[in-house]
N, CA, C and O atoms as a GROMACS GRO file, in nm:
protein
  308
    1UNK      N    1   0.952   0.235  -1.797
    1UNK     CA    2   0.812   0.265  -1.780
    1UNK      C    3   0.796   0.372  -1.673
    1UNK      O    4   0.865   0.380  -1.571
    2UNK      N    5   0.693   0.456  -1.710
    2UNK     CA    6   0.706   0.593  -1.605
    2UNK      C    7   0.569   0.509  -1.485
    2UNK      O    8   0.474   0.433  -1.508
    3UNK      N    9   0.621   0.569  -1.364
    3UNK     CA   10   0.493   0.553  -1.261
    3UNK      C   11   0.338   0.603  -1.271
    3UNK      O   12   0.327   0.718  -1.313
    4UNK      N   13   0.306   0.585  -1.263
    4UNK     CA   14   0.144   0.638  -1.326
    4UNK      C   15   0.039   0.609  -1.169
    4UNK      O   16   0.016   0.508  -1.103
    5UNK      N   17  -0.003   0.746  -1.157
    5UNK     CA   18  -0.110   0.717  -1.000
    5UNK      C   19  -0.254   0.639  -1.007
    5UNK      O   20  -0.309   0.577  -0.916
    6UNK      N   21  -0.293   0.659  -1.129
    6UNK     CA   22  -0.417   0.587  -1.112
    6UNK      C   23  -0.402   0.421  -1.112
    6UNK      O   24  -0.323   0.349  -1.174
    7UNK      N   25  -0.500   0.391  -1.026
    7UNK     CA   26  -0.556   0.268  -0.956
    7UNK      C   27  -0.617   0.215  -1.126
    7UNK      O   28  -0.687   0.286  -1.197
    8UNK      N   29  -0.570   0.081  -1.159
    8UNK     CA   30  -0.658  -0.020  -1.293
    8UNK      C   31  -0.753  -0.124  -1.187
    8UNK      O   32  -0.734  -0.172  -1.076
    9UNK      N   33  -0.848  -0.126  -1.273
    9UNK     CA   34  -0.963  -0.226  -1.249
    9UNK      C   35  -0.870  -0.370  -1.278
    9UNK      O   36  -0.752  -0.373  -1.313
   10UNK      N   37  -0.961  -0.488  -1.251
   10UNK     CA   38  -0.921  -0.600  -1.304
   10UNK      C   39  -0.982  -0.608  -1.440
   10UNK      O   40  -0.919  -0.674  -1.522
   11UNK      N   41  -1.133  -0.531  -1.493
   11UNK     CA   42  -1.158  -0.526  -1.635
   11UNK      C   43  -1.068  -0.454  -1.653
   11UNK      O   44  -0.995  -0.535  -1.711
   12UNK      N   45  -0.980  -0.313  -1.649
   12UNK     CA   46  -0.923  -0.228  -1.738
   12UNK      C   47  -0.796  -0.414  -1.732
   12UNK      O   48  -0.786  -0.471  -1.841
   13UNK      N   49  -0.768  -0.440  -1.686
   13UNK     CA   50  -0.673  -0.526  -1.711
   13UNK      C   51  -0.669  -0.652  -1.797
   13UNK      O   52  -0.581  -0.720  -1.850
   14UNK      N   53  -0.811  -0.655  -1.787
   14UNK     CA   54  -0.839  -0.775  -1.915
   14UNK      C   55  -0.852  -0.665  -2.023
   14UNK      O   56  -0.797  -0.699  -2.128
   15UNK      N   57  -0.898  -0.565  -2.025
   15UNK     CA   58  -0.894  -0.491  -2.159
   15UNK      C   59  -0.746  -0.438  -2.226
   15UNK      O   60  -0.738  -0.416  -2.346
   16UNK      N   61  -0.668  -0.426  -2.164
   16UNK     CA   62  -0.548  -0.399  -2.234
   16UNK      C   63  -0.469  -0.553  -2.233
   16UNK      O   64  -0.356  -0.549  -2.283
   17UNK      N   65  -0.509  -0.676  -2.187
   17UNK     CA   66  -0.455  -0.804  -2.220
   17UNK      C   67  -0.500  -0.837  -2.346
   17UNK      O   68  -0.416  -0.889  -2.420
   18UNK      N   69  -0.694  -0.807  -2.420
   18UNK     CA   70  -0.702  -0.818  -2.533
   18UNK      C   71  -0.611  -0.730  -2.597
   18UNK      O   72  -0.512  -0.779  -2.651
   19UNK      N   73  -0.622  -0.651  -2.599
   19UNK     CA   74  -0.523  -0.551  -2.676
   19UNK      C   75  -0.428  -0.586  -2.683
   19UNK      O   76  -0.372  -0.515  -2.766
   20UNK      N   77  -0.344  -0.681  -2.636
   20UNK     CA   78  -0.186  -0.665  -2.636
   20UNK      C   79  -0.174  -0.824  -2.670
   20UNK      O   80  -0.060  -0.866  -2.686
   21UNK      N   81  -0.257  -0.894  -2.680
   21UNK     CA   82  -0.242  -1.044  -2.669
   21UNK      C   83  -0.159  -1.133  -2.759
   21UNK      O   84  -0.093  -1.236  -2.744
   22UNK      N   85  -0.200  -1.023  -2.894
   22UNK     CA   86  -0.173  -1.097  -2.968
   22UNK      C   87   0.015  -1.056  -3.043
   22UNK      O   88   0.088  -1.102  -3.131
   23UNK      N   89   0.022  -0.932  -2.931
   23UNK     CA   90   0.253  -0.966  -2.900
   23UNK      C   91   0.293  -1.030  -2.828
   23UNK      O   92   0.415  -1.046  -2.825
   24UNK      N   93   0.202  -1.102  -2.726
   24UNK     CA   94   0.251  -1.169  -2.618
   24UNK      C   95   0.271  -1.293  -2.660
   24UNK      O   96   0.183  -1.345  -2.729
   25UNK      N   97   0.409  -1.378  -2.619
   25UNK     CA   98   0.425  -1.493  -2.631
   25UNK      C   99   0.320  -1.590  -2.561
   25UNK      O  100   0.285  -1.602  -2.443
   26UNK      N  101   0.285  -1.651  -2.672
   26UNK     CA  102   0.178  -1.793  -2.649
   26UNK      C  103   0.182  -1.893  -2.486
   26UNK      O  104   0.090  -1.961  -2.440
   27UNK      N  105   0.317  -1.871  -2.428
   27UNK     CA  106   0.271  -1.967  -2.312
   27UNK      C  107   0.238  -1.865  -2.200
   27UNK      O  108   0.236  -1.888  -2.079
   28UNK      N  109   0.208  -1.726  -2.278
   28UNK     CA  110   0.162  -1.654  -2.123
   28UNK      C  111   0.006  -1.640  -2.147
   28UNK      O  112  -0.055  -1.544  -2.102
   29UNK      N  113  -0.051  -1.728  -2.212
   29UNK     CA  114  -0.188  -1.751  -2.213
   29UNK      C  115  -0.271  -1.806  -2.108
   29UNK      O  116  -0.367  -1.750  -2.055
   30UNK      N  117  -0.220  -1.933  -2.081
   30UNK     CA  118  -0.237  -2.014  -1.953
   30UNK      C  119  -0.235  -1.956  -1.840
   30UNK      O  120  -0.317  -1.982  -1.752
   31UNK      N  121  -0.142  -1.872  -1.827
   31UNK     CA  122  -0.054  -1.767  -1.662
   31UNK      C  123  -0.214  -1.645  -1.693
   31UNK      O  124  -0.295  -1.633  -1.602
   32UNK      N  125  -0.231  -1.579  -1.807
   32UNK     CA  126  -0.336  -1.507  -1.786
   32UNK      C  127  -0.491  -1.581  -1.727
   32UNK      O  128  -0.551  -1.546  -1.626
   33UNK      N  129  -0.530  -1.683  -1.818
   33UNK     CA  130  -0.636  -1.775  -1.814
   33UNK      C  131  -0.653  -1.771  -1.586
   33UNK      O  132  -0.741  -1.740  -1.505
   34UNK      N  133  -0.529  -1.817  -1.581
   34UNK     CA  134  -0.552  -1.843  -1.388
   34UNK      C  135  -0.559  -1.728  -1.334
   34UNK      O  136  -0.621  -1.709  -1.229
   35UNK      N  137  -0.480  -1.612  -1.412
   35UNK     CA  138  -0.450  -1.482  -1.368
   35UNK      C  139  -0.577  -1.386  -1.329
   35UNK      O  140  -0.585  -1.311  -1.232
   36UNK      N  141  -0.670  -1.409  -1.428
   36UNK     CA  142  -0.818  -1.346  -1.448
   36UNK      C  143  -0.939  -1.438  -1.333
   36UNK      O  144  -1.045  -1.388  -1.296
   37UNK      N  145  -0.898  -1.558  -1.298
   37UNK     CA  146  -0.993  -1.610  -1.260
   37UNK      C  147  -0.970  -1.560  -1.070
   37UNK      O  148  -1.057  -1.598  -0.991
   38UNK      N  149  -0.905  -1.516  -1.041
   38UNK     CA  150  -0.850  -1.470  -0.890
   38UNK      C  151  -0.868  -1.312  -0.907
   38UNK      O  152  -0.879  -1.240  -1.007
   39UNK      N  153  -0.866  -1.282  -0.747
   39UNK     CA  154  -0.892  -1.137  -0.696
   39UNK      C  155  -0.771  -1.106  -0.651
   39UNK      O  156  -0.713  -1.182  -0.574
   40UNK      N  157  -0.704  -0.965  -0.700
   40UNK     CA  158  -0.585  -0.934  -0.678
   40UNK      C  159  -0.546  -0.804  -0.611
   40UNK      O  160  -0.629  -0.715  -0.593
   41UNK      N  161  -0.427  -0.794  -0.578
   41UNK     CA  162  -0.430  -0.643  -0.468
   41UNK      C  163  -0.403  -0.558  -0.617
   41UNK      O  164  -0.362  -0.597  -0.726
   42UNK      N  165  -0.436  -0.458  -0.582
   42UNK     CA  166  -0.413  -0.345  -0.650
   42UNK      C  167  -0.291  -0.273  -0.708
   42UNK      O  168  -0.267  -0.198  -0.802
   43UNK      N  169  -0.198  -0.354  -0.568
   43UNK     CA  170  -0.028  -0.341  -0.686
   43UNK      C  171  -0.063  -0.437  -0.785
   43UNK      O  172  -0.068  -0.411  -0.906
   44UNK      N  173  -0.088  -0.550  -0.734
   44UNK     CA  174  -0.060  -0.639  -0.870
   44UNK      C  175  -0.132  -0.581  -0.996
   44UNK      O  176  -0.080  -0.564  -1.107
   45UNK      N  177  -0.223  -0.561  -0.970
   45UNK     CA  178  -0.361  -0.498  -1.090
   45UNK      C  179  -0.265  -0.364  -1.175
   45UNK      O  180  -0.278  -0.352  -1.297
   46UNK      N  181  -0.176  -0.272  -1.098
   46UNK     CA  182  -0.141  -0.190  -1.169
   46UNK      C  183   0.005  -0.203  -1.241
   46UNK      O  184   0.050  -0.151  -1.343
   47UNK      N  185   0.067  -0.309  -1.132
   47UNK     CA  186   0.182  -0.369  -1.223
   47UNK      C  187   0.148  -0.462  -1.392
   47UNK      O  188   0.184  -0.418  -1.502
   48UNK      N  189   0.114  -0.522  -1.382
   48UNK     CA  190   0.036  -0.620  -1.454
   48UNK      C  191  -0.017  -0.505  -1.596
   48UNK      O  192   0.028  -0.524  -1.709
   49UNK      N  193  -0.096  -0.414  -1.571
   49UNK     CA  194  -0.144  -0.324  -1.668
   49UNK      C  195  -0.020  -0.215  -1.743
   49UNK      O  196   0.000  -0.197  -1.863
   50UNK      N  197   0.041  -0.161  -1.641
   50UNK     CA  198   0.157  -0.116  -1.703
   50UNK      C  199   0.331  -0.229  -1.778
   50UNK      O  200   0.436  -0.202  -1.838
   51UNK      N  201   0.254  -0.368  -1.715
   51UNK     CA  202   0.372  -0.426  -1.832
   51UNK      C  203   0.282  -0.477  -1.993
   51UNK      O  204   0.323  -0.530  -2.096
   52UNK      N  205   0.204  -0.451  -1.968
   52UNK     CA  206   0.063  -0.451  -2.068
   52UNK      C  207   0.072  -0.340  -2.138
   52UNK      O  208   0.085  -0.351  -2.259
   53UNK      N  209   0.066  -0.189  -2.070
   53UNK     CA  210   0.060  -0.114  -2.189
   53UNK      C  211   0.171  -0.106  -2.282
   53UNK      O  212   0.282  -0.161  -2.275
   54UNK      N  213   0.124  -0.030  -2.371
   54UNK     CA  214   0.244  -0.026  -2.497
   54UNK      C  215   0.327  -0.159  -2.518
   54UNK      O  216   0.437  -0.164  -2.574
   55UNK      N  217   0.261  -0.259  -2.468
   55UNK     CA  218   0.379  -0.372  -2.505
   55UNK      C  219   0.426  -0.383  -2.675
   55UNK      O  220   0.540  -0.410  -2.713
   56UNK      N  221   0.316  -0.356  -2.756
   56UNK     CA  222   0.343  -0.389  -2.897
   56UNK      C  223   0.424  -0.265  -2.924
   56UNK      O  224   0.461  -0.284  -3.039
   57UNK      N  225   0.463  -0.174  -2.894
   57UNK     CA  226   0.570  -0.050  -2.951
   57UNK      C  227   0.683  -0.064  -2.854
   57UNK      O  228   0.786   0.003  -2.863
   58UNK      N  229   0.660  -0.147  -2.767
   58UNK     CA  230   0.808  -0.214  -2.675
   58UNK      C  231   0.931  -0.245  -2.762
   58UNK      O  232   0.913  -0.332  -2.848
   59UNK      N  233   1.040  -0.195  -2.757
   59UNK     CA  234   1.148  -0.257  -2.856
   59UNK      C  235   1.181  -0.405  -2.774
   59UNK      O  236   1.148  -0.442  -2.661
   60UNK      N  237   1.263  -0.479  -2.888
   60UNK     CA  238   1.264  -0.602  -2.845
   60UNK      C  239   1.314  -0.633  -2.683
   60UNK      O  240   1.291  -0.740  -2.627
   61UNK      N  241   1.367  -0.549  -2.635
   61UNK     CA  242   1.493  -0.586  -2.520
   61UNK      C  243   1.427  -0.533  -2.433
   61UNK      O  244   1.480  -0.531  -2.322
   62UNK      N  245   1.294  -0.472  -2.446
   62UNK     CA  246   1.212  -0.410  -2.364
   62UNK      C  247   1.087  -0.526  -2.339
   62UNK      O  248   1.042  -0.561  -2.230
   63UNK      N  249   1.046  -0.571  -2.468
   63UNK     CA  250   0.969  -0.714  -2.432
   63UNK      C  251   1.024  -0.830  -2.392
   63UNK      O  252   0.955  -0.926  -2.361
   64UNK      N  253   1.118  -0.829  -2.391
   64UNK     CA  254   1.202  -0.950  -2.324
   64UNK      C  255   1.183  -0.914  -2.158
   64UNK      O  256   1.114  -0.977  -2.079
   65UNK      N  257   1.265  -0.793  -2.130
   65UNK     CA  258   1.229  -0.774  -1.953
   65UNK      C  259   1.084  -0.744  -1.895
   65UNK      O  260   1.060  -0.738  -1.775
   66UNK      N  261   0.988  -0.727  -2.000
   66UNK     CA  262   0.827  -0.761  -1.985
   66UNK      C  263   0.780  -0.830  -1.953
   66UNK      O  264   0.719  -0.827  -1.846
   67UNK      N  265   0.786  -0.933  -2.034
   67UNK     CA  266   0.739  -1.101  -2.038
   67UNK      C  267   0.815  -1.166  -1.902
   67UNK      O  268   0.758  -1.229  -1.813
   68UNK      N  269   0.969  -1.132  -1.911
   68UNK     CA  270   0.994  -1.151  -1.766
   68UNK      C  271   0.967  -1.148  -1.629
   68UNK      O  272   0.978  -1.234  -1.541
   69UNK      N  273   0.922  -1.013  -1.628
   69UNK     CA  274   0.903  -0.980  -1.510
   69UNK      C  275   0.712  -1.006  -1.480
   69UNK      O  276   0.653  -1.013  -1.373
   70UNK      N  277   0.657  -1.017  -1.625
   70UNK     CA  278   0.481  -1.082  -1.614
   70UNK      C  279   0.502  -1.206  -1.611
   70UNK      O  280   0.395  -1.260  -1.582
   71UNK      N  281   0.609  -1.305  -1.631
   71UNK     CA  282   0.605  -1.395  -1.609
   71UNK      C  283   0.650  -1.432  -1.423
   71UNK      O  284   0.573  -1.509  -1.366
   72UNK      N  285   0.748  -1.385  -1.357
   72UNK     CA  286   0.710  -1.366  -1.216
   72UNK      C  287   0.583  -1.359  -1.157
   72UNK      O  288   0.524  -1.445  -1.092
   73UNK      N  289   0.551  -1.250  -1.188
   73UNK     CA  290   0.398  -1.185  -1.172
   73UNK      C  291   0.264  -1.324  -1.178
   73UNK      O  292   0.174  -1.317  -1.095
   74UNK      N  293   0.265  -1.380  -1.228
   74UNK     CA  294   0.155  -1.452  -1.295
   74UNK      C  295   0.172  -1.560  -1.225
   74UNK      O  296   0.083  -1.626  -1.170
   75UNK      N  297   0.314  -1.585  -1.225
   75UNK     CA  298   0.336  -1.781  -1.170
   75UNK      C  299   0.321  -1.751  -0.992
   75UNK      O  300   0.298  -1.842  -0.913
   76UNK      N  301   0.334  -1.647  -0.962
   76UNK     CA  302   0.367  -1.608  -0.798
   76UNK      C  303   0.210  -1.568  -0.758
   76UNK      O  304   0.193  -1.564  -0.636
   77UNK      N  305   0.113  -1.544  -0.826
   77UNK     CA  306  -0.018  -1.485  -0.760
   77UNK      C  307  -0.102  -1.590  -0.728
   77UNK      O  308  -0.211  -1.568  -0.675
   0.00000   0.00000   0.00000
């Protein structure tokens, strides 16, 4: 994933979670559900969005270290 400067909202972040929801494995539903209901720093907000984008054109071995590393992300905030 390339670095990208702009700052994501917490909506731009629920908007590319609809978007992507439905490649994401089912138990990272719950981790989003708590994920959305909290105020987050702005790394997290832009990490979080960039393992979000393009997830559905992610090759498999690329969504595997995704889900991984959003799964850190989610259980730790």
């Amino acid at each position: 994933m390339s670095e990208c400067k702009l700052d994501h909202s917490h909506e731009d972040v629920q908007k590319k979670y609809e978007q992507q929801k439905a490649y994401l494995p089912t138990e990272t539903v719950p981790l989003f559900q708590v994920f959305f209901q909290k105020k987050h720093t702005q790394d997290i907000l832009n990490e979080v969005f960039h393992l979000l984008k393009k997830f559905d054109l992610s090759s498999e071995q690329e969504k595997v270290e995704r889900v991984n590393r959003l799964n850190l992300v989610l259980k730790n905030v």
